[in-house]
ZADO-1210 file (C-alpha; in nm, 4 decimals, padded with zeros to 6 digits):
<atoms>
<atom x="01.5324" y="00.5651" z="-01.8540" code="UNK" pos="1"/>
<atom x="01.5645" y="00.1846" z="-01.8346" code="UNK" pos="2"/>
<atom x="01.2924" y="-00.0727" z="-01.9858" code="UNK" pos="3"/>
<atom x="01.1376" y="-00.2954" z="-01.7055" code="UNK" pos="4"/>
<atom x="00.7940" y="-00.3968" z="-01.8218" code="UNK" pos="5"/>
<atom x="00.6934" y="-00.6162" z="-01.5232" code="UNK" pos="6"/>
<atom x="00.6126" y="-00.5417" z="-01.1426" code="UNK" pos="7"/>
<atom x="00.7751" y="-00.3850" z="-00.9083" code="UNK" pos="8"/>
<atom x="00.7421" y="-00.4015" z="-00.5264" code="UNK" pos="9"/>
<atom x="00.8046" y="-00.0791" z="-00.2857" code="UNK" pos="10"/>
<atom x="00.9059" y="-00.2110" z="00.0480" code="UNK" pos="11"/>
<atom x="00.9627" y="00.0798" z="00.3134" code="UNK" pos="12"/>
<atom x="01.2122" y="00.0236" z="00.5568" code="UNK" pos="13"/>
<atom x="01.2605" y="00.1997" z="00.9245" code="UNK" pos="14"/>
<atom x="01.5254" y="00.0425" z="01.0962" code="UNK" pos="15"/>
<atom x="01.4777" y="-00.3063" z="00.9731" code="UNK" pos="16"/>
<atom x="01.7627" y="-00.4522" z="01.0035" code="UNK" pos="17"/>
<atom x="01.6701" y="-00.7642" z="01.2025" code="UNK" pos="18"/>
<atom x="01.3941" y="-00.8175" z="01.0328" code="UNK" pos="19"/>
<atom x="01.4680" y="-00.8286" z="00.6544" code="UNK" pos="20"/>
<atom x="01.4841" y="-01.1800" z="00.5818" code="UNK" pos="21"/>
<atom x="01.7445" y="-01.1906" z="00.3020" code="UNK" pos="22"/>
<atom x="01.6880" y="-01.5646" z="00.2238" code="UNK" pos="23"/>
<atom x="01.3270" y="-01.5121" z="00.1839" code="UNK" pos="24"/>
<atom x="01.4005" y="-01.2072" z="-00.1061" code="UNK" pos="25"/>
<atom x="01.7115" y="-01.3848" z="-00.2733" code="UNK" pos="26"/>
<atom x="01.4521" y="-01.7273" z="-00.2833" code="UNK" pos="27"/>
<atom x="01.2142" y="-01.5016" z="-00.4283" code="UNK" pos="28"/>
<atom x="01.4011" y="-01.2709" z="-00.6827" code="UNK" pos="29"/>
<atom x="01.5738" y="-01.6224" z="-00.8254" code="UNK" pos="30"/>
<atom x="01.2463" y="-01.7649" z="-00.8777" code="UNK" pos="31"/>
<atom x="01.0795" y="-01.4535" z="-01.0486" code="UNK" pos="32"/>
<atom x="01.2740" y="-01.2490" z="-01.3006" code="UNK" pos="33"/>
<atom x="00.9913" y="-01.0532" z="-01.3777" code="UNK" pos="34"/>
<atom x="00.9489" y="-00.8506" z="-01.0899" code="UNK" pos="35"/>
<atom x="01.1788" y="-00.6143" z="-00.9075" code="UNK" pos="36"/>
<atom x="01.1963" y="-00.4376" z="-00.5428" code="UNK" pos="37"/>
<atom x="01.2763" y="-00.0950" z="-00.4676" code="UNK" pos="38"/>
<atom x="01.3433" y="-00.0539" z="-00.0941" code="UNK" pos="39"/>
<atom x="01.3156" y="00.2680" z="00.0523" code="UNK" pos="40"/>
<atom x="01.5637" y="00.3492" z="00.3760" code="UNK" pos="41"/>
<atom x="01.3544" y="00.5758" z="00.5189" code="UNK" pos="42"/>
<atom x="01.6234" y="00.7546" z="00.8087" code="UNK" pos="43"/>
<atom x="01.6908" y="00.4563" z="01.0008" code="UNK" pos="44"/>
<atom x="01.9076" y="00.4900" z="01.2084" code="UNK" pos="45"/>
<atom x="02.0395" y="00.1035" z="01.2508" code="UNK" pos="46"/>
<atom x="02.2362" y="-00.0937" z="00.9928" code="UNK" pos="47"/>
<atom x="01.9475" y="-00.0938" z="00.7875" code="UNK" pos="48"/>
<atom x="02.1053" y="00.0630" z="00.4545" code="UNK" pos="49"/>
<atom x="02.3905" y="-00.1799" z="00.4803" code="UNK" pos="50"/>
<atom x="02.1732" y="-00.5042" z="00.4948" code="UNK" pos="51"/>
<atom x="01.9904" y="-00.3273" z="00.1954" code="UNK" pos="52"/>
<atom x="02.3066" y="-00.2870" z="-00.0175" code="UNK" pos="53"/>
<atom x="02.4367" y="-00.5871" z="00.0443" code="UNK" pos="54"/>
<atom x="02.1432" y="-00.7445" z="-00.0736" code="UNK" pos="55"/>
<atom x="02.1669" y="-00.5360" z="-00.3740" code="UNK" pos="56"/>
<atom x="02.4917" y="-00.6425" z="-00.4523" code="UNK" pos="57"/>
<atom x="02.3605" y="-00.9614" z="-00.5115" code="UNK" pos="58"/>
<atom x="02.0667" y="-00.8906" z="-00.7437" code="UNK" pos="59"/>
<atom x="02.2196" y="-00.5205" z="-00.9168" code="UNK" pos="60"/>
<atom x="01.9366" y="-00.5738" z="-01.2002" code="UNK" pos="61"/>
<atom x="01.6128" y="-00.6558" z="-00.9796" code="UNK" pos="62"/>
<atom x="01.6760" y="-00.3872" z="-00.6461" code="UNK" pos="63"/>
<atom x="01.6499" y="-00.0674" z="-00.6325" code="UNK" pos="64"/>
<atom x="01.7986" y="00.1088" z="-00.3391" code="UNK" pos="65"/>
<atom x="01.6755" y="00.4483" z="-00.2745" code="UNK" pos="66"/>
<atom x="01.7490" y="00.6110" z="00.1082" code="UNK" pos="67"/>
<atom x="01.5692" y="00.9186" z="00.2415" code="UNK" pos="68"/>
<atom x="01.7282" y="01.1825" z="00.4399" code="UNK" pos="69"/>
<atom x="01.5244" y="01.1394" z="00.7312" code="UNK" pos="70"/>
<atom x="01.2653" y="00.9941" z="00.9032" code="UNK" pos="71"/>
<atom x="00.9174" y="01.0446" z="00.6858" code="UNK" pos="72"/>
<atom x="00.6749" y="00.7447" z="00.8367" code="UNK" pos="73"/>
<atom x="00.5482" y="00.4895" z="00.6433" code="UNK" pos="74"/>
<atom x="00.2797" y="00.6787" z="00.4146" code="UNK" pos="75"/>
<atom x="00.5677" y="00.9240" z="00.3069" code="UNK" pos="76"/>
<atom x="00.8267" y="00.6707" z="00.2225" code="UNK" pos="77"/>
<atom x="00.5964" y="00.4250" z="00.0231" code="UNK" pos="78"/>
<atom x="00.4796" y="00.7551" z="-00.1770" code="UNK" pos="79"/>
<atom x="00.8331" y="00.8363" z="-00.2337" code="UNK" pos="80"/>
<atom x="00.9189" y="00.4553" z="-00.3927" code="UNK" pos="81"/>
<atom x="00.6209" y="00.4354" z="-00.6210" code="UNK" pos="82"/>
<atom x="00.7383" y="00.7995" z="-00.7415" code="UNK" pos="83"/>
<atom x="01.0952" y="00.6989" z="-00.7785" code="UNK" pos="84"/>
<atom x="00.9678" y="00.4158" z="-00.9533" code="UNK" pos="85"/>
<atom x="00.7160" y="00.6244" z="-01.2260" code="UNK" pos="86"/>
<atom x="01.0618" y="00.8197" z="-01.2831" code="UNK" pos="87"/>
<atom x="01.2597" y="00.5966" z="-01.3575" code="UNK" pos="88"/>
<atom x="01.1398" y="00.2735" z="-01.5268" code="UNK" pos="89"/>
<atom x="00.8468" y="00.1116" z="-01.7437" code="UNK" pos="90"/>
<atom x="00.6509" y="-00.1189" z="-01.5961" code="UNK" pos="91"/>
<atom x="00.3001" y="-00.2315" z="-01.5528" code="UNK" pos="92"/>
<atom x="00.2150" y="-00.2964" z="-01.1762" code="UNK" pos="93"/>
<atom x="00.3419" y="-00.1587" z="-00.8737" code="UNK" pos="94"/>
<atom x="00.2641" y="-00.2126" z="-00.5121" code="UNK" pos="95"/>
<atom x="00.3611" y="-00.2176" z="-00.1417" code="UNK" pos="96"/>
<atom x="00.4720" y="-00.4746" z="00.1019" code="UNK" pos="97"/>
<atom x="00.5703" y="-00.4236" z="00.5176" code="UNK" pos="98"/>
<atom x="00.9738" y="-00.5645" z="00.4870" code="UNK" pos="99"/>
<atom x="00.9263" y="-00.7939" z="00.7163" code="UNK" pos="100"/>
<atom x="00.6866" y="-01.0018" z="00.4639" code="UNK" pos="101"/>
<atom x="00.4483" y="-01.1031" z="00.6923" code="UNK" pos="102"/>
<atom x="00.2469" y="-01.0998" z="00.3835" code="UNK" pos="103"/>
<atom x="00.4575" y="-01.2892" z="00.1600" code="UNK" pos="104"/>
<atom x="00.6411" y="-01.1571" z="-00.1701" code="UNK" pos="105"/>
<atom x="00.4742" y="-01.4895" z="-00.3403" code="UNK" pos="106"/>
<atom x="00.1277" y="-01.3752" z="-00.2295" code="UNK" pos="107"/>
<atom x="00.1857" y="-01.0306" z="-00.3677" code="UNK" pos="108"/>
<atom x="00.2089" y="-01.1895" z="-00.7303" code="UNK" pos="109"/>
<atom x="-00.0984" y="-01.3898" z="-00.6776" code="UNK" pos="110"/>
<atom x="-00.2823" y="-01.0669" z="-00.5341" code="UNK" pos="111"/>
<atom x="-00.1287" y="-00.8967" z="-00.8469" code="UNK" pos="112"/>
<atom x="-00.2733" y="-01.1396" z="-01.0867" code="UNK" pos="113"/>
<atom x="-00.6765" y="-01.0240" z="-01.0349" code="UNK" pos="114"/>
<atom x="-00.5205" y="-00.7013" z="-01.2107" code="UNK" pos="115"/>
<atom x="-00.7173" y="-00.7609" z="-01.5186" code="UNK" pos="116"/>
<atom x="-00.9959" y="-00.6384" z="-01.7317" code="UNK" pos="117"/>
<atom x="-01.0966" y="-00.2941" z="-01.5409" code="UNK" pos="118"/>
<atom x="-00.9608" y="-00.3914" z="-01.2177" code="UNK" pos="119"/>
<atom x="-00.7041" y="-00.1153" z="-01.1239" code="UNK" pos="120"/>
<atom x="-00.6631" y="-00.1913" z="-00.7591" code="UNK" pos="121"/>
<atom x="-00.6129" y="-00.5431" z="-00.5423" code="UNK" pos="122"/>
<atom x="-00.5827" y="-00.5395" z="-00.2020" code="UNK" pos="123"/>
<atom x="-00.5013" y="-00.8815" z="00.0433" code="UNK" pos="124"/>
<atom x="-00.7131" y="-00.9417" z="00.3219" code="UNK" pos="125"/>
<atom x="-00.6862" y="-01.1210" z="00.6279" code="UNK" pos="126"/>
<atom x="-00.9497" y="-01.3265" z="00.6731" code="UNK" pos="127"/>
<atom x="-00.9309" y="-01.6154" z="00.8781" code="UNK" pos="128"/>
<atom x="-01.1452" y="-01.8880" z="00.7262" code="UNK" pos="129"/>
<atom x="-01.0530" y="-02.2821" z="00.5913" code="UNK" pos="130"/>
<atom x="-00.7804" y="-02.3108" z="00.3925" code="UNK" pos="131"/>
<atom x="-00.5818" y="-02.0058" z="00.4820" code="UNK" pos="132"/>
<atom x="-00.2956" y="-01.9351" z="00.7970" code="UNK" pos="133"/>
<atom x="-00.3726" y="-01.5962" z="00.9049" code="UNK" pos="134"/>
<atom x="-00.1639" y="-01.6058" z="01.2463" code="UNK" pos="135"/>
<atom x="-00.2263" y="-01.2740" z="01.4600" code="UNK" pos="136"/>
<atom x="-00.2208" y="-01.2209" z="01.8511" code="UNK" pos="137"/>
<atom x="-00.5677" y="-01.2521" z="01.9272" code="UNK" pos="138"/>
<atom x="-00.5587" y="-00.8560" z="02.1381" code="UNK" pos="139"/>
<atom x="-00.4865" y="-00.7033" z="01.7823" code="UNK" pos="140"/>
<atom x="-00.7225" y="-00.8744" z="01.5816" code="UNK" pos="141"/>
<atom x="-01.0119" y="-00.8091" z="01.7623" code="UNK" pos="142"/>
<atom x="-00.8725" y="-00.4401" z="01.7800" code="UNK" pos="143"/>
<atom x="-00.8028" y="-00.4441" z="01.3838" code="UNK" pos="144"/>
<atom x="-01.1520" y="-00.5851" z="01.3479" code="UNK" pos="145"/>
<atom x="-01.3392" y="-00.2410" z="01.5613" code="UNK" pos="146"/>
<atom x="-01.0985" y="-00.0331" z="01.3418" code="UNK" pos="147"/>
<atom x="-01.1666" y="-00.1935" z="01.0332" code="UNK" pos="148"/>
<atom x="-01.5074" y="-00.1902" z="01.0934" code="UNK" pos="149"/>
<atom x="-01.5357" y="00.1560" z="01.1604" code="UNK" pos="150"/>
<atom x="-01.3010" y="00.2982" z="00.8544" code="UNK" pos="151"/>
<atom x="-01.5793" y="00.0620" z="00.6324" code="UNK" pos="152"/>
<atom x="-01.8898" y="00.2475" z="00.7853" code="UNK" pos="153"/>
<atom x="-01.6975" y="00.5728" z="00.7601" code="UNK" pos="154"/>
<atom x="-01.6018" y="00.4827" z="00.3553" code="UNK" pos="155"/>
<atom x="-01.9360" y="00.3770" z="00.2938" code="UNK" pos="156"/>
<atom x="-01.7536" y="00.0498" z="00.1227" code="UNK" pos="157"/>
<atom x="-01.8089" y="-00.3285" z="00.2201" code="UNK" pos="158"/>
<atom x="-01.4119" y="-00.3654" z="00.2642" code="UNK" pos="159"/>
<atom x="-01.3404" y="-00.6467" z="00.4955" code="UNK" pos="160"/>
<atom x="-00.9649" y="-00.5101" z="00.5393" code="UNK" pos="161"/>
<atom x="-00.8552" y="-00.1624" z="00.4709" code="UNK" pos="162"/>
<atom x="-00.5201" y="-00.1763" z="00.6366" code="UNK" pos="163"/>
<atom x="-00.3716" y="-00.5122" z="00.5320" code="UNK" pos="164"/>
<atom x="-00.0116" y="-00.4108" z="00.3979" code="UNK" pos="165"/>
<atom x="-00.0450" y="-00.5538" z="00.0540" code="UNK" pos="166"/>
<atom x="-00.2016" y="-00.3683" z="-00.2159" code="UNK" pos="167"/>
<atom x="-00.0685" y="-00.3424" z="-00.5709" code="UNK" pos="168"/>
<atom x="-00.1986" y="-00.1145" z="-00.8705" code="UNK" pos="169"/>
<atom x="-00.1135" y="-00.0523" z="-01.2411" code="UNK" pos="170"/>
<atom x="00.0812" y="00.1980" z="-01.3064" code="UNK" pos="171"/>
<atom x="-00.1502" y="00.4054" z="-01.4354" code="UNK" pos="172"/>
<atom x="-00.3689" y="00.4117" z="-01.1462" code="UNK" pos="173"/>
<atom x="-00.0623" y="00.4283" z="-00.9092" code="UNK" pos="174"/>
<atom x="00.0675" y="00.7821" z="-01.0980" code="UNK" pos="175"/>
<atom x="-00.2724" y="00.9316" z="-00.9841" code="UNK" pos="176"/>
<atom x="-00.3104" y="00.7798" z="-00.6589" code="UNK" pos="177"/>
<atom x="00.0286" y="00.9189" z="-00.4855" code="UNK" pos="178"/>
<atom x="00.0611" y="01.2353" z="-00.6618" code="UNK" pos="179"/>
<atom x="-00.0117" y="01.4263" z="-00.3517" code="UNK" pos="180"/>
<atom x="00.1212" y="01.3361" z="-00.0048" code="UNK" pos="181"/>
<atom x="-00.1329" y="01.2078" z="00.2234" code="UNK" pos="182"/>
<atom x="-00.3032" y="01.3443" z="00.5461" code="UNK" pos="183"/>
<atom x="-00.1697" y="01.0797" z="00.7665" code="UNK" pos="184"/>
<atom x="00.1649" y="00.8380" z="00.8365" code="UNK" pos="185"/>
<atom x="-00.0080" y="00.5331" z="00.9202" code="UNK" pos="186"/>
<atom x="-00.3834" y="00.5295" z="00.7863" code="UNK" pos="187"/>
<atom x="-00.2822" y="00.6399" z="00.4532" code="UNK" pos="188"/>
<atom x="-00.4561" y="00.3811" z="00.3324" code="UNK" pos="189"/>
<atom x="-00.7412" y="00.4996" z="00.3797" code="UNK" pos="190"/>
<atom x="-00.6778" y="00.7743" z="00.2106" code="UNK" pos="191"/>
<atom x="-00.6447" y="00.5472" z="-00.1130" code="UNK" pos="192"/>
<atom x="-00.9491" y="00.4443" z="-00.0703" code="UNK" pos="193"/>
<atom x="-01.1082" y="00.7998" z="-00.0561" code="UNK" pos="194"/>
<atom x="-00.9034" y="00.9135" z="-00.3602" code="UNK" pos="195"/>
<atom x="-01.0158" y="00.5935" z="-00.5566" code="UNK" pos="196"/>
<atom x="-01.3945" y="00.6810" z="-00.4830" code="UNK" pos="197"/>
<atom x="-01.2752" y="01.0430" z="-00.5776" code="UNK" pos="198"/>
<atom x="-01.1066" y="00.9686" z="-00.8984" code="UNK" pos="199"/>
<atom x="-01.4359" y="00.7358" z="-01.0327" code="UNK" pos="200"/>
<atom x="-01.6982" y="00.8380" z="-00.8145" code="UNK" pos="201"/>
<atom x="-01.8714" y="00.5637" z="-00.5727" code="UNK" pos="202"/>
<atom x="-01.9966" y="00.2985" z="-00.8249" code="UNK" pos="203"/>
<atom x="-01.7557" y="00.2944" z="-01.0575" code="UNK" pos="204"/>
<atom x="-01.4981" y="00.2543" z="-00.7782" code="UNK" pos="205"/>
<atom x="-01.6618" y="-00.0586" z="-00.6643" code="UNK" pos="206"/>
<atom x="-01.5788" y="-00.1908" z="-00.9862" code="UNK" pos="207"/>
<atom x="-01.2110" y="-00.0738" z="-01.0348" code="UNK" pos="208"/>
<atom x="-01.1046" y="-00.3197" z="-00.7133" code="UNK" pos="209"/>
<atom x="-01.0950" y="-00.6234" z="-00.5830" code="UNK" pos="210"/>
<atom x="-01.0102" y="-00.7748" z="-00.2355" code="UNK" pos="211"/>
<atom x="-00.8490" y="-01.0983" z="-00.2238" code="UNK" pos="212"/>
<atom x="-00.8179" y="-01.3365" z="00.0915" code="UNK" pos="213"/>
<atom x="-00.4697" y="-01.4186" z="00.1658" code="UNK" pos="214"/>
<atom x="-00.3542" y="-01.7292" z="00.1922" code="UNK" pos="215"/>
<atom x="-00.1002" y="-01.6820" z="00.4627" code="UNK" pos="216"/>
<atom x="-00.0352" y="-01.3662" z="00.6980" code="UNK" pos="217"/>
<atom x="00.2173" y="-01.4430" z="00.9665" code="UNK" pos="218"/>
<atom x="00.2041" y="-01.1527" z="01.2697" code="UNK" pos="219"/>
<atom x="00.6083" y="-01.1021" z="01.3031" code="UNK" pos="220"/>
<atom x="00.8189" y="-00.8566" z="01.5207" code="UNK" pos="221"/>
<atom x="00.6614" y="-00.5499" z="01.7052" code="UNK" pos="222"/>
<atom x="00.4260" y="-00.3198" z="01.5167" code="UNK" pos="223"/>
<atom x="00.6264" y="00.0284" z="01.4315" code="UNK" pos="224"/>
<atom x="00.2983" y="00.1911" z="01.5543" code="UNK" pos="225"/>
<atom x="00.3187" y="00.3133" z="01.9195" code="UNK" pos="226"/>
<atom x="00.0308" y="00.2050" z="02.1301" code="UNK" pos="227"/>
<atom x="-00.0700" y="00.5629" z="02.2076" code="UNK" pos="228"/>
<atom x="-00.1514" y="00.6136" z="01.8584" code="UNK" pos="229"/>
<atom x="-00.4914" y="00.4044" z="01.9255" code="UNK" pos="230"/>
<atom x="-00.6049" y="00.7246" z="02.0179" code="UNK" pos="231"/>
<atom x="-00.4925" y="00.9375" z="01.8102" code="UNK" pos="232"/>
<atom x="-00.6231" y="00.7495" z="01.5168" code="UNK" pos="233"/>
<atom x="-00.9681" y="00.8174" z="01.5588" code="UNK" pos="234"/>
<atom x="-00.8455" y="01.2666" z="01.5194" code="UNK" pos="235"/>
<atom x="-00.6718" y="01.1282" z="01.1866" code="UNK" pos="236"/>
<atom x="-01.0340" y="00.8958" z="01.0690" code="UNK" pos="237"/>
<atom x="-01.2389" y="01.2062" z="01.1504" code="UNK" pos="238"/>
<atom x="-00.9959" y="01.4544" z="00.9097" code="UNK" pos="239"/>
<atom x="-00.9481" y="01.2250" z="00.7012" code="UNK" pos="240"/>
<atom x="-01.3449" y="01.2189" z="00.6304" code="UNK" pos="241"/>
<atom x="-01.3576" y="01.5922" z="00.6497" code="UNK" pos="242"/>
<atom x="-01.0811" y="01.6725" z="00.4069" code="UNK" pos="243"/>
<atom x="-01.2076" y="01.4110" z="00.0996" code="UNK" pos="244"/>
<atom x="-01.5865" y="01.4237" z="00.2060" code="UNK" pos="245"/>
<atom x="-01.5982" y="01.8213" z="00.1375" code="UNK" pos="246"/>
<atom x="-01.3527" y="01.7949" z="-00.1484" code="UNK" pos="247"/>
<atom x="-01.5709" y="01.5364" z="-00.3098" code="UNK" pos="248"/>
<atom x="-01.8838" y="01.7292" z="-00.2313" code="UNK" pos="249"/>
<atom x="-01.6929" y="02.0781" z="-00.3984" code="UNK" pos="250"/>
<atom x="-01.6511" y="01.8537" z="-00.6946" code="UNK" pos="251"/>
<atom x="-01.9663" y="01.7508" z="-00.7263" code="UNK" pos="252"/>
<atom x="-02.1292" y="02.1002" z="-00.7327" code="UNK" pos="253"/>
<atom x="-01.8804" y="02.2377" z="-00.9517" code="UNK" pos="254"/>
<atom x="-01.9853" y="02.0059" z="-01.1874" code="UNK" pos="255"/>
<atom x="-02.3168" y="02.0071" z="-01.1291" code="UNK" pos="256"/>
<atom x="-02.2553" y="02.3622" z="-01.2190" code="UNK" pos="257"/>
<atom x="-02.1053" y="02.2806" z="-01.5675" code="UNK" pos="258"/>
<atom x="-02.3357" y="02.0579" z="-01.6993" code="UNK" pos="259"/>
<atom x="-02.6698" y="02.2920" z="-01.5703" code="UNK" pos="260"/>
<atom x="-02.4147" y="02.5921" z="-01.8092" code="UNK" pos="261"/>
<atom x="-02.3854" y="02.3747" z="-02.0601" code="UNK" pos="262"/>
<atom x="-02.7499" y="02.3328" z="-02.1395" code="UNK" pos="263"/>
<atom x="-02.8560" y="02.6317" z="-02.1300" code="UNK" pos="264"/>
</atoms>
């Protein structure tokens, strides 16, 4: 097992071959020596694995290069990296980025940096307010914003942006939080969420994470998510609910269970 106490980023990659930038990763991996990237092929079916290695070739001791079999979405493939990473090498944060960094690698260190004290979990959001470049077609925005909205009432959380593609964890969060493969491909994070409250219970949660306003998002390329999943994502919010809300009420009795036992 090799010794790399620092950070490393799991970028998932589905034919992405015209949109890895590798000027933007070489600028970064040069400028930051303590943090490493493990890109996951996951089946593409383009030159994506080649752009990958090449770009590994050029930085053997910061990329990791691991390539799936076939097609698993992004949920599975993201799940797969953090594991590969837990396997294989120390380190103290880990977290996920969209390869075609419309969140930027820079801005996942400074989102990484509120990881202090008891904070487990950061998460970017896009907010557009002064100061900050959040550049999205105004059509999806204003559909993110009814999603969003609705995952927040259905979480019971004041979380101005579940889905933003840049969350990062400590590692020791990160072992429990993708242990088990999740429900869905593309609202798995959600899921975190659900498993967070799970793990501490509601309160406690609130205090384990932090969201922090991005600087810069830049919209780039076409979304991987097919427009007919719009409706389809409302079947995966409502089992998504079901599964964690009756797991997390099972819990709760049993252990209401316990400590009534254990006083008698």
């Amino acid at each position: 097992m090799l010794e790399i106490p620092h950070t490393f980023i799991v970028i998932p990659c589905y034919n992405e071959e015209k949109a890895i930038s590798s000027i933007e990763y070489s600028r970064f991996l040069e400028q930051h020596s303590e943090a490493s990237i493990c890109f996951v092929n996951d089946g593409s079916t383009d030159q994506t694995f080649q752009v990958l290695k090449n770009l590994q070739q050029q930085f053997p001791r910061q990329i990791e290069l691991l390539s799936l079999s076939k097609n698993s979405g992004k949920a599975e493939a993201v799940r797969q990296g953090v594991l590969y990473c837990i396997t294989h090498f120390k380190f103290n944060y880990i977290g996920y980025l969209d390869a075609d960094l419309a969140t930027t690698l820079e801005e996942f260190m400074a989102v990484k940096n509120n990881l202090e004290n008891d904070i487990v979990f950061c998460f970017g959001s896009r907010i557009r307010k002064i100061g900050s470049t959040i550049s999205r077609e105004n059509s999806r925005f204003l559909i993110g914003r009814i999603i969003a909205t609705f995952i927040s009432n259905i979480l019971d959380l004041k979380v101005y942006d579940t889905q933003c593609g840049c969350k990062v964890f400590t590692k020791d969060m990160s072992r429990i939080l993708f242990q088990k493969e999740f429900i869905s491909k593309w609202l798995f994070d959600v899921e975190l969420f659900f498993r967070m409250i799970k793990h501490f219970g509601k309160e406690s949660a609130l205090d384990k994470m932090n969201e922090i306003p991005l600087k810069s998002w830049i919209e780039k390329g076409n979304s991987k998510v097919k427009p007919t999943y719009f409706f389809k994502l409302w079947l995966d919010l409502y089992i998504i609910k079901k599964e964690y809300t009756e797991k997390t009420a099972r819990y709760q009795s049993f252990d209401r269970k316990i400590q009534t036992h254990s006083f008698e």
